[in-house]
BABA-38084 format. One line per field, with one value per residue: x, y, z of N, C-alpha, C in turn; residue number from 1; residue in one letter. Coordinates in pm, whole numbers, plus 50000, padded with zeros to 5 digits. Example, Ala and Ser with C-alpha at 12.3 -4.5 7.8 and 13.67 -1.06 7.14 Angstrom:
<nodes>
nxx	[51319,51285]
nyy	[49431,49775]
nzz	[50780,50708]
caxx	[51230,51367]
cayy	[49550,49894]
cazz	[50780,50714]
cxx	[51320,51290]
cyy	[49670,50003]
czz	[50780,50787]
resi	[1,2]
resn	[A,S]
</nodes>
This chain:
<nodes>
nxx	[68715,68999,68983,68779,68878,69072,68974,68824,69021,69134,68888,68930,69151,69110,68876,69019,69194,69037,68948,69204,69248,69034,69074,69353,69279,69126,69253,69477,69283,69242,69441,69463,69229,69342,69573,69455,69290,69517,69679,69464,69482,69719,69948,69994,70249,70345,70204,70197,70436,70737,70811,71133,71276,71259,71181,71438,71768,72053,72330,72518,72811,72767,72510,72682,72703,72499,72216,71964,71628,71435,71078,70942,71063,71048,71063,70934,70700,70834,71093,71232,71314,71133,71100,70892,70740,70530,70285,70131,69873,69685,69509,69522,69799,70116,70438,70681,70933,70854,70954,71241,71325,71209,71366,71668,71647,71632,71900,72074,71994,72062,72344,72438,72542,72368,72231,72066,71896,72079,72209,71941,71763,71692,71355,71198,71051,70863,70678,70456,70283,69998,69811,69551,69282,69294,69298,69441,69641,69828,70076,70212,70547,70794,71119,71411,71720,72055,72231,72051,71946,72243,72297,72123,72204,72424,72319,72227,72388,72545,72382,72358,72546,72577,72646,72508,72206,71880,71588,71307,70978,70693,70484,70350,70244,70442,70630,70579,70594,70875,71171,71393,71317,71384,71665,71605,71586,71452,71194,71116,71100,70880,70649,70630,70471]
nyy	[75771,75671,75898,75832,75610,75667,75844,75584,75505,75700,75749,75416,75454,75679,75499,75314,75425,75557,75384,75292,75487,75466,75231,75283,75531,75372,75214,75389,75495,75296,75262,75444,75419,75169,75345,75464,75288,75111,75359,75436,75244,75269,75308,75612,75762,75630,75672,75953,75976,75891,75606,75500,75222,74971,74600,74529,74400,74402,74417,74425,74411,74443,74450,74161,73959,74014,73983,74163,74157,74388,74446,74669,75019,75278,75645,75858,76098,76198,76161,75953,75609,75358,75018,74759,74479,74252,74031,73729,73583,73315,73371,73702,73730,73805,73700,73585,73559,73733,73950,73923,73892,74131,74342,74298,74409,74646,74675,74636,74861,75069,75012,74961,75022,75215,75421,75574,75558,75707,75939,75923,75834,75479,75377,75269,75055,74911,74771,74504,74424,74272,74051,73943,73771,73954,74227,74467,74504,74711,74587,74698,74650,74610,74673,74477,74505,74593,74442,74221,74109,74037,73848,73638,73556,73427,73220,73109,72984,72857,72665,72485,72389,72248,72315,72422,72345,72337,72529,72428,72404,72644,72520,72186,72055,72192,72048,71811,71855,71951,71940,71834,71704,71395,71406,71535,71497,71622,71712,71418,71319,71471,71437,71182,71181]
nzz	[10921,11033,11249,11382,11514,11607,11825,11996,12067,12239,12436,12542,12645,12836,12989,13105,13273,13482,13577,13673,13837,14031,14178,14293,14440,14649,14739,14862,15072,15202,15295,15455,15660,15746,15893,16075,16228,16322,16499,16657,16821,16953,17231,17389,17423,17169,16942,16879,16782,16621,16381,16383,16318,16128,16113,16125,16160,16392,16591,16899,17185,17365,17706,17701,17387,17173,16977,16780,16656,16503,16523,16547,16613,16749,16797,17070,17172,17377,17315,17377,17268,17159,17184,16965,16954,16755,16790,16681,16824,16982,17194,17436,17556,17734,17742,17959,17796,17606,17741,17740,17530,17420,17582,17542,17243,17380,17494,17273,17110,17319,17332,17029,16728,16555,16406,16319,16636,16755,17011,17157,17405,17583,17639,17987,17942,17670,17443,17332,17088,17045,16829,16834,16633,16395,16528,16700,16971,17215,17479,17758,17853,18116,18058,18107,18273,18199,18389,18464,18215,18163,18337,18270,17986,18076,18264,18071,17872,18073,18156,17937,17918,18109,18395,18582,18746,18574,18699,18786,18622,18619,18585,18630,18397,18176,18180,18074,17764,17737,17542,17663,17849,17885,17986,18245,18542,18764,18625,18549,18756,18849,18713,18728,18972]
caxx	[68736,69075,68962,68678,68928,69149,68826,68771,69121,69117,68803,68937,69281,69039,68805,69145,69274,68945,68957,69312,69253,68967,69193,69428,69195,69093,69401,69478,69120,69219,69596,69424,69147,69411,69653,69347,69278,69634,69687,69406,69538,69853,69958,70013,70382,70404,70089,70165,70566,70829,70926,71260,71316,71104,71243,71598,71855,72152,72385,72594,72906,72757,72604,72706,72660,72303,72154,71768,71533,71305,71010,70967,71120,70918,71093,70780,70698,70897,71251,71253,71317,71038,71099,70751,70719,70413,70286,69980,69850,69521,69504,69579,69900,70239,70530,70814,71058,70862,71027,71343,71319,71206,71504,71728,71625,71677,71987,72118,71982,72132,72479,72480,72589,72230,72248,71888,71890,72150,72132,71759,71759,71583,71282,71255,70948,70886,70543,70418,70171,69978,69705,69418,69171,69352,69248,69556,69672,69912,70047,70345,70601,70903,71287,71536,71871,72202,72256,71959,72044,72395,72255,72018,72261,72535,72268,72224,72536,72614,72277,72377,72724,72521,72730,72408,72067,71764,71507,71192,70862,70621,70315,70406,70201,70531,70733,70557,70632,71004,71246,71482,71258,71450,71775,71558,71525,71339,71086,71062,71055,70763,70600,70563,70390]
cayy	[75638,75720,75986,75797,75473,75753,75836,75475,75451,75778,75685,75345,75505,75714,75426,75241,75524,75606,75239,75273,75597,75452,75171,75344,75565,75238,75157,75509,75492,75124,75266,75536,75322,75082,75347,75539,75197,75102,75455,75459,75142,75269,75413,75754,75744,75636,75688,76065,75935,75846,75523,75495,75141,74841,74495,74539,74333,74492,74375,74479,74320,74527,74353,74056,73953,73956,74030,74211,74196,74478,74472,74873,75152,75469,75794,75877,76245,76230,76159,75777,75494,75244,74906,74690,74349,74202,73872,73664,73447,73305,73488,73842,73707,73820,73598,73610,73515,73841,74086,73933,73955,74357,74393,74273,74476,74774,74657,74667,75001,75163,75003,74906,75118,75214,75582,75657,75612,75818,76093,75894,75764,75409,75375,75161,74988,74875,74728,74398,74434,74156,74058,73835,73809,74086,74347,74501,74597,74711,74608,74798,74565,74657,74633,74444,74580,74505,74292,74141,74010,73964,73677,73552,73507,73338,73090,73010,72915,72753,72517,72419,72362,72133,72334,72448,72236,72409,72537,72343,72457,72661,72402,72013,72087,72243,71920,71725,71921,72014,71872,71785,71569,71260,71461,71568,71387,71704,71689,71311,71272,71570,71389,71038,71157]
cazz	[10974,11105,11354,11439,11601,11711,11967,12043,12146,12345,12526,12591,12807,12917,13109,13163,13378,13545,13661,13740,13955,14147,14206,14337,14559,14736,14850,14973,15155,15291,15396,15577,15755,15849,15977,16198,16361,16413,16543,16744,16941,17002,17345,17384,17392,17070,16876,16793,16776,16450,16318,16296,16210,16106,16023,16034,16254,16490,16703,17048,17208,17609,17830,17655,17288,17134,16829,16769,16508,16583,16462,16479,16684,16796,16894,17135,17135,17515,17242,17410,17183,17227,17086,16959,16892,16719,16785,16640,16923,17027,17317,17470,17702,17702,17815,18019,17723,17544,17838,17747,17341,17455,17681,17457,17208,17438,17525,17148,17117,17407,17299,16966,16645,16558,16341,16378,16760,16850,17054,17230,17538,17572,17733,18045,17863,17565,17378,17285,16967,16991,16730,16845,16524,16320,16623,16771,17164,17272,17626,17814,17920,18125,18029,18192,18305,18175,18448,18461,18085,18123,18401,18186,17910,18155,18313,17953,17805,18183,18154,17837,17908,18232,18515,18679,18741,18554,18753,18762,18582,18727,18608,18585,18206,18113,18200,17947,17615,17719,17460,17814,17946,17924,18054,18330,18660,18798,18520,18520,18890,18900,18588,18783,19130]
cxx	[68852,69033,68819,68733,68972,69048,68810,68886,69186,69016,68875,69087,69188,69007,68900,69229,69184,68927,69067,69303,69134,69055,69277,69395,69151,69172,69451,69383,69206,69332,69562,69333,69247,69527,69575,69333,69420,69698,69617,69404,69630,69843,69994,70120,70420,70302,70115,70351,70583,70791,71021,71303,71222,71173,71397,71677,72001,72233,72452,72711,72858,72581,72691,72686,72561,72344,71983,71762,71435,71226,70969,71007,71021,71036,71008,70811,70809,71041,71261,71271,71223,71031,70945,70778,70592,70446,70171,69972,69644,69455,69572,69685,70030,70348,70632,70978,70982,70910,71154,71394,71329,71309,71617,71749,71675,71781,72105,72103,72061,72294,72516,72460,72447,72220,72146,71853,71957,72123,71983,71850,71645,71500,71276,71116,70954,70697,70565,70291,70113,69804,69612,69287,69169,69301,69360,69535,69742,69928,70266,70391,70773,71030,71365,71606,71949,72233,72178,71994,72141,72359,72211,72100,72410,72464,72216,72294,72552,72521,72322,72492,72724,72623,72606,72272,71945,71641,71362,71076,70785,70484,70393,70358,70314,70625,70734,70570,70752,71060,71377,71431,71362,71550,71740,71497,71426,71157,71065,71010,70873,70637,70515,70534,70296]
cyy	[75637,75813,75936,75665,75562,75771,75746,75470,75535,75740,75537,75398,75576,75627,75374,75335,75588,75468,75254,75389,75525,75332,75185,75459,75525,75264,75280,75519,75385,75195,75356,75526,75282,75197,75464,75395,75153,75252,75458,75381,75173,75328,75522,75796,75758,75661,75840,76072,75965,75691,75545,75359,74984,74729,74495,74475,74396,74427,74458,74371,74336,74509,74245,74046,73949,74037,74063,74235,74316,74503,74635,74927,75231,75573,75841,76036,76330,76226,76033,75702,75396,75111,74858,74613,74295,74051,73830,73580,73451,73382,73636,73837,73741,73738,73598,73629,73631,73924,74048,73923,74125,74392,74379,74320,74630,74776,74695,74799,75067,75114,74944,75017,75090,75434,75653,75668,75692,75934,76084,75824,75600,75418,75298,75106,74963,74823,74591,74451,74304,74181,73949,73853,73898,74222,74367,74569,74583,74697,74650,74671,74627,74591,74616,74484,74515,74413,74185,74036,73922,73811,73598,73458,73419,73216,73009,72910,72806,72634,72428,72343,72230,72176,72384,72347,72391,72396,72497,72434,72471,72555,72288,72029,72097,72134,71851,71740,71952,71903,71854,71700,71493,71275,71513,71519,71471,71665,71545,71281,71369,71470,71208,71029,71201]
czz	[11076,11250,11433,11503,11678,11845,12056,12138,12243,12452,12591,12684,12861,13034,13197,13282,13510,13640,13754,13863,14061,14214,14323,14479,14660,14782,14944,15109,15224,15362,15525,15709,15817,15925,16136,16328,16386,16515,16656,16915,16988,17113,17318,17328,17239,16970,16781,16728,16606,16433,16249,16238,16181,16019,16004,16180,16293,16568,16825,17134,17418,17598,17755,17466,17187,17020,16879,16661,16551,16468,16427,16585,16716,16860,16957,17111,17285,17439,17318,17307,17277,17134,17090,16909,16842,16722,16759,16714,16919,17126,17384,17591,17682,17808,17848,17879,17615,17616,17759,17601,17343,17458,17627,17301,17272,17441,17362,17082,17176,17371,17173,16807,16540,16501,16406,16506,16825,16896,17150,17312,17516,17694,17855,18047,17730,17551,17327,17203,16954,16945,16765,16745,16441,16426,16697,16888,17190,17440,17645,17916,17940,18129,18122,18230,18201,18235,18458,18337,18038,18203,18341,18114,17939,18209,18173,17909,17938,18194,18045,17787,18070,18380,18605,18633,18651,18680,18711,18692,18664,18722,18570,18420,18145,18077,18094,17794,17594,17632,17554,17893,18029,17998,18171,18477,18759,18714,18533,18661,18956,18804,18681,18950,19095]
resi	[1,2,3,4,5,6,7,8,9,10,11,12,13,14,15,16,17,18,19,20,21,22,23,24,25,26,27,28,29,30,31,32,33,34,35,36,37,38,39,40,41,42,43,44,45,46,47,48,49,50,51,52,53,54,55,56,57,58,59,60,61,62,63,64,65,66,67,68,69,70,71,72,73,74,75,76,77,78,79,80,81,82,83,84,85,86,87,88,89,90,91,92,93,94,95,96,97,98,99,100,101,102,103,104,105,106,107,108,109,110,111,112,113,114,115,116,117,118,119,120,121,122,123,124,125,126,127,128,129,130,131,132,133,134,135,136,137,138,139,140,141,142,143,144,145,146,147,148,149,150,151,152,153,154,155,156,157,158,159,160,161,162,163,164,165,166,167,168,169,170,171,172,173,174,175,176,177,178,179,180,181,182,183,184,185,186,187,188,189,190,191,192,193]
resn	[X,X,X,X,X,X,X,X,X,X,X,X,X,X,X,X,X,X,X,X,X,X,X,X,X,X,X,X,X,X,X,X,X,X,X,X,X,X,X,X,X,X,X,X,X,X,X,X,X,X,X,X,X,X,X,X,X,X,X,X,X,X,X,X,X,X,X,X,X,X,X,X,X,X,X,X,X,X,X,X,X,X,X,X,X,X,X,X,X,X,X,X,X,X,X,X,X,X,X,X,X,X,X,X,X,X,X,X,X,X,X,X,X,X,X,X,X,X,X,X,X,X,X,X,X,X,X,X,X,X,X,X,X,X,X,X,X,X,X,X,X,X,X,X,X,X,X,X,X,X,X,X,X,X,X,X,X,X,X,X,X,X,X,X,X,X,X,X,X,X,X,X,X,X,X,X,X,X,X,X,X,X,X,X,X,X,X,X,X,X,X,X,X]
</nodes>
């Protein structure tokens, strides 16, 4: 009687582990699907590359002060650092204010106390990952300067501080969603012809 539960209760870790291994096989299978097609999208550059860092935030005091989140790094197989940003949109477009997320990114790289990059050069590109319908593409978008930045981040602070006029939108569309409107005699005066 004894040696006849003992059985039952061998057989049953048994099935329980035969479950758990196929289980477990899946997911290997699925990690390896998903990293053939993310692989297979990638550019060259970085496709046969590292990741060195994914998700982790940095700062830099040169050009100016910023902070980056980077979504991941790449050491390409050229020894470049290639920053990537992923973005879920409806469409396959990348946007001026993603060059300067990139570049800014680069910028924290090339001067900011960063272990794993040392010793790389950054690239003078970078990647946008964007996901339309869970289907990934990458598109090659190029990095700012230092100075380019440091301007950026001076006509910032100085708009906001109202010592320079903002420059108008390139579509009147844009006028109507800004949260400056009302402070805007550009925008209102474009808005009512």
């Amino acid at each position: 009687m004894i040696g006849t539960l003992f059985l039952f209760l061998l057989l049953g870790l048994y099935l329980a582990y035969l479950k758990f291994a196929k289980k477990e096989g899946a997911r290997g299978d699925t990690q390896a699907a998903y990293d053939r097609v993310e692989r297979s999208a990638m550019p060259p550059e970085i496709a046969e590359g590292r990741l060195i860092l994914s998700e982790e935030y940095f700062r830099t005091e040169h050009p100016r002060r910023l902070g980056a989140r980077f979504d991941q790094v790449f050491v390409g197989t050229d020894g470049l650092l290639y920053p990537v940003d992923t973005k879920r949109r409806k469409r396959r477009q990348v946007y001026a204010y993603d060059q300067v997320e990139l570049s800014a990114q680069g910028a924290v790289l090339r001067h900011g106390r960063i272990g794993v990059a040392k010793g790389h050069a950054v690239a003078p590109f970078g990647f946008i990952r964007l996901v339309v319908n869970g289907k990934p593409e990458y598109q090659r978008v190029p990095l700012l300067s230092d100075d380019e930045l440091a301007h950026l981040h001076d006509r910032y602070y100085a708009l906001h501080a109202g010592k320079v006029e903002p420059n108008p939108a390139e579509r009147t569309g844009a006028c109507v969603k800004c949260a400056y409107l009302s402070a805007c005699p550009t925008g209102r005066a474009r808005l009512t012809h």
